[in-house]
Backbone bond lengths (Angstrom), bond angles and torsions (degrees), N, CA, C in turn:
res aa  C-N    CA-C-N  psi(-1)  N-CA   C-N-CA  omega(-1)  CA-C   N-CA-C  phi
1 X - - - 1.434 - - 1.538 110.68 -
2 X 1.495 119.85 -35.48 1.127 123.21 177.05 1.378 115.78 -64.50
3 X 1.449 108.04 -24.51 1.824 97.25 -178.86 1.185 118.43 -97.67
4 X 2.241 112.42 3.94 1.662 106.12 174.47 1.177 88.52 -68.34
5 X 1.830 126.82 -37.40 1.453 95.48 -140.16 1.257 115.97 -90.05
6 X 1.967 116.95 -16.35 0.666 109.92 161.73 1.874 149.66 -35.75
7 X 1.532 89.76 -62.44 1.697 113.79 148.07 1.577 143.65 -23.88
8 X 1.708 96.68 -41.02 1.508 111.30 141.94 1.191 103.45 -78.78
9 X 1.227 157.69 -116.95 1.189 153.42 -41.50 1.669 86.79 -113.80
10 X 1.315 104.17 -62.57 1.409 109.74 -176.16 1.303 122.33 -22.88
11 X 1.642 114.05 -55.59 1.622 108.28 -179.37 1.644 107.10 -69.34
12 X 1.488 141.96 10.60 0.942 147.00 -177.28 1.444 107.47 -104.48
13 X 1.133 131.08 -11.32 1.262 148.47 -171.22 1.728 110.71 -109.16
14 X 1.429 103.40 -45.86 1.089 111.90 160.23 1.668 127.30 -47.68
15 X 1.440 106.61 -61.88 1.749 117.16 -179.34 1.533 88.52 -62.41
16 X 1.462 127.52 -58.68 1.744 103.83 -164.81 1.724 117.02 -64.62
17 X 1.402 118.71 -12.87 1.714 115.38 170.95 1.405 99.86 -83.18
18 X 1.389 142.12 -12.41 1.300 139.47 -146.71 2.014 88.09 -106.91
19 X 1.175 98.10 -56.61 1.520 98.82 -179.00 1.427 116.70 -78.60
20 X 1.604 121.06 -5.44 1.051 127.13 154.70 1.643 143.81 -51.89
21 X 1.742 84.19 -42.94 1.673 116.19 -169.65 1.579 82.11 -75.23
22 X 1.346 126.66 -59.64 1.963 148.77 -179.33 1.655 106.11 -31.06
23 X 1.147 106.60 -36.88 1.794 115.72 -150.18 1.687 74.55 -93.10
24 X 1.359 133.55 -53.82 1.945 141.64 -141.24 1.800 81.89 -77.18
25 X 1.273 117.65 -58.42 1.476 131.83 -166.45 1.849 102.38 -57.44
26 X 1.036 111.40 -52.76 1.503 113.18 162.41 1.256 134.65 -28.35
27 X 1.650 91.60 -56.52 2.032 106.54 -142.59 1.847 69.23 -98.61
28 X 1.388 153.29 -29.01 1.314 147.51 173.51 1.650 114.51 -68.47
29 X 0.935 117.57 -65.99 1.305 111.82 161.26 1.689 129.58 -40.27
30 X 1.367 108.74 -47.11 1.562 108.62 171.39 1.561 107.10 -48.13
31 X 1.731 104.49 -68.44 1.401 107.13 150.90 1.906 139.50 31.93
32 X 1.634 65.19 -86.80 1.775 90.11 -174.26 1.327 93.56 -64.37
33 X 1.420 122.85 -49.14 1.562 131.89 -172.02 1.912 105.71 -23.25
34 X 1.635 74.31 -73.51 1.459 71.56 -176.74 1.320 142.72 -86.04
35 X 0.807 90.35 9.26 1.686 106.76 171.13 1.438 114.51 -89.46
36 X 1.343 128.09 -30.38 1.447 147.24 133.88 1.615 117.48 -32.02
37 X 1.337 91.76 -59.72 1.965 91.00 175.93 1.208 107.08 -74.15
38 X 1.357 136.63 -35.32 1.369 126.55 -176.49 1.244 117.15 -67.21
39 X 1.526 124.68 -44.83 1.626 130.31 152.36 1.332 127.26 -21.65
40 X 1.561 93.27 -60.03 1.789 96.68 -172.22 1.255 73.80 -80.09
41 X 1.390 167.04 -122.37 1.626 157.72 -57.45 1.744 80.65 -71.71
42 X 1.534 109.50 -62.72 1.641 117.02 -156.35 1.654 109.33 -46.64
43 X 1.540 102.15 -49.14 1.530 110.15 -170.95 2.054 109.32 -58.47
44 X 1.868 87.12 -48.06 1.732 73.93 -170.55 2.015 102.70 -79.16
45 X 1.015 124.77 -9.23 1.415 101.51 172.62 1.507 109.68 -87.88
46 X 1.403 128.95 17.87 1.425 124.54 147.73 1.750 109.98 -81.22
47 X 1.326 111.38 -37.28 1.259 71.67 -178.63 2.048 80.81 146.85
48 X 1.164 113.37 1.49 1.441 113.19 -144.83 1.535 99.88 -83.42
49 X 1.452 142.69 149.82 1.331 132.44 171.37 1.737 101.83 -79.12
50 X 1.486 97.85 171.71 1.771 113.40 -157.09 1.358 102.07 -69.15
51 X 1.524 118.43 -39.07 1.541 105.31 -166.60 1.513 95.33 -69.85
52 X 1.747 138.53 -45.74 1.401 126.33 -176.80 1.139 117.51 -61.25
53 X 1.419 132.70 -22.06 1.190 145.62 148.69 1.417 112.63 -27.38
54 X 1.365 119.23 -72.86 1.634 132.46 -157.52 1.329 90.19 -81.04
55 X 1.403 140.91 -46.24 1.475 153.27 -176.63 1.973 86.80 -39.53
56 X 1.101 102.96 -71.00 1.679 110.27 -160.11 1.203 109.73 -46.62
57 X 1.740 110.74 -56.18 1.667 125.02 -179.04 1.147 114.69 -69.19
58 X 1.664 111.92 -10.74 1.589 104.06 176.95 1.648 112.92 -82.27
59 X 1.617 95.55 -31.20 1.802 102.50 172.46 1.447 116.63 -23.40
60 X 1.266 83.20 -66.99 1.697 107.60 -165.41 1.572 127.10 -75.88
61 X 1.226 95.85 -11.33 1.520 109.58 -164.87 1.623 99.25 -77.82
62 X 1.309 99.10 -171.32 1.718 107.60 173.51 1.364 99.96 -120.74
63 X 1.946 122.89 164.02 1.220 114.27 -137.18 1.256 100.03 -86.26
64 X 1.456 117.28 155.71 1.626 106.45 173.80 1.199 124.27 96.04
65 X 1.280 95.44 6.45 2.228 115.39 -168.43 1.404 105.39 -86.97
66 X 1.138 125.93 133.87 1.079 153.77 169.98 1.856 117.56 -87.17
67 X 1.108 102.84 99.79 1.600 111.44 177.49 1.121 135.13 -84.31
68 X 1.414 143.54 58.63 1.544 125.31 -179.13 1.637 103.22 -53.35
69 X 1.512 65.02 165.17 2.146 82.95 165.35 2.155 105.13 -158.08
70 X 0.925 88.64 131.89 1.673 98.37 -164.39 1.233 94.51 -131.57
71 X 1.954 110.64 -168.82 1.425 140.07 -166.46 0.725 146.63 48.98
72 X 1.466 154.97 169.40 1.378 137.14 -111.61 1.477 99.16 -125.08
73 X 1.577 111.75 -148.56 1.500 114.61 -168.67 1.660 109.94 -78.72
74 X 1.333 126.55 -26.51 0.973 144.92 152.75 1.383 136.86 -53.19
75 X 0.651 136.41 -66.97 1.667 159.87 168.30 1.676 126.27 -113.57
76 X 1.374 110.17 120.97 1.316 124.46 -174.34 2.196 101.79 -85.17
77 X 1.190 90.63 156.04 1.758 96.22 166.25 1.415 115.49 -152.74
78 X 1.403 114.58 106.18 1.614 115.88 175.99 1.631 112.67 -86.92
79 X 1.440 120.50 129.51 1.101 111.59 156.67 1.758 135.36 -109.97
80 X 1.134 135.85 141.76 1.196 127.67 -174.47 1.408 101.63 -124.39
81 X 1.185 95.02 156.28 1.801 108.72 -160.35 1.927 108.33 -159.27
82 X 0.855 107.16 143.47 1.308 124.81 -170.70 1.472 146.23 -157.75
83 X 1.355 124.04 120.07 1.510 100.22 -165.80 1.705 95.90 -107.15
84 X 1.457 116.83 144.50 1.513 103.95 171.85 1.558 98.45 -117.07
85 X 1.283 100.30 -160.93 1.303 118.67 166.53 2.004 114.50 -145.82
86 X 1.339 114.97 85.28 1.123 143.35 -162.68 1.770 100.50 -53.31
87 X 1.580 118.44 -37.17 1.423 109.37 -158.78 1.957 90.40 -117.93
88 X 1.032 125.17 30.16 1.426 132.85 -172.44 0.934 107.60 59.68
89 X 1.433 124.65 -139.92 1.266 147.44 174.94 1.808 131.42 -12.75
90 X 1.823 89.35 -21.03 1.573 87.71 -156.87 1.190 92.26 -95.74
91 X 1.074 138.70 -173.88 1.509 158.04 -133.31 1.499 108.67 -108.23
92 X 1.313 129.35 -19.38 1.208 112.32 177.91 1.280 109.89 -102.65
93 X 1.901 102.17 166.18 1.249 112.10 -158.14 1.852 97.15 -144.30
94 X 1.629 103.30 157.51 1.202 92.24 -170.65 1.279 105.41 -156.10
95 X 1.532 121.78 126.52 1.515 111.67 -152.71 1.434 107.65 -112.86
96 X 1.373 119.81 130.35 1.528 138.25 -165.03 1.209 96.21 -88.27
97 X 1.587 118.44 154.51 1.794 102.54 133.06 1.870 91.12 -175.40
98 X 1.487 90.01 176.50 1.598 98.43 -160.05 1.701 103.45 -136.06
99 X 1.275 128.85 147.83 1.800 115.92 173.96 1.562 70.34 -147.98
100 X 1.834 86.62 140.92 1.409 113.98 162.89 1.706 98.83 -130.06
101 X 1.068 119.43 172.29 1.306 141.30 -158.00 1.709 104.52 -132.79
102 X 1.203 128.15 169.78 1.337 118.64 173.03 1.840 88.12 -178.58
103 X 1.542 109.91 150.68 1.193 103.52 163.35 1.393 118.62 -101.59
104 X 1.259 145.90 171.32 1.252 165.55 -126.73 1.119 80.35 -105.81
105 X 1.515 130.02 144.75 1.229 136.82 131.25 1.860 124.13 -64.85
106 X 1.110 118.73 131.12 1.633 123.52 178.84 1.823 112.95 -42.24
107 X 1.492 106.48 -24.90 1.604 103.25 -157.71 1.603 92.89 -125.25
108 X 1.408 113.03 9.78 1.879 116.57 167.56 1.436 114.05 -78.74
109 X 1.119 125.19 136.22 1.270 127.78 161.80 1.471 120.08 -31.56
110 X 1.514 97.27 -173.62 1.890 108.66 168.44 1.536 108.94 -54.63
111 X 1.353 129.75 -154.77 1.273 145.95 142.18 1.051 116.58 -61.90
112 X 1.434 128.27 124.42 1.367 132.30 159.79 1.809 106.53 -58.78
């Protein structure tokens, strides 16, 4: 009796460590997001041009991230964006992303 139930249970144990490892891979990657957008926000409201900009947010980012960088004379906005794949190999995909904001520094240039 102990090894029907085992037999069930197990693959039930299985999907909750599987979507476990899925949920850690997620909430880390978003993560990076923003820690990526906050980078580039910091760099371009010094004053920084776009490619050192994307250089910084790319550091930090996770692989494959996609960086805007926007806004006006006032206020900068980086965005980071990302699609992963949380369970490897298998087919689903799940797309992150992060925008931070930053204001202009007084002694920064135009917009990159």
């Amino acid at each position: 009796m102990v090894t029907a139930e085992t037999a069930v249970v197990l693959p039930v144990l299985l999907l909750v460590l599987a979507g476990s490892v899925a949920a850690v891979v997620v909430v880390g990657a978003q993560l990076r997001c923003v820690d990526a957008a906050r980078e580039g926000a910091r760099a371009a409201a010094r004053g920084e041009q776009g490619g050192v900009v994307t250089e910084l947010a790319g550091r930090a980012a996770p692989p494959g991230a996609r960086i805007e960088i926007g806004g006006g004379e006032e206020q900068v906005r980086v965005t980071v964006s990302a699609t992963i794949s949380p369970l490897g190999p298998l087919p689903w995909r799940v797309e992150v992303s992060a925008t931070a904001t930053g204001v202009r520094e007084p002694a920064a240039g135009a917009a990159p």
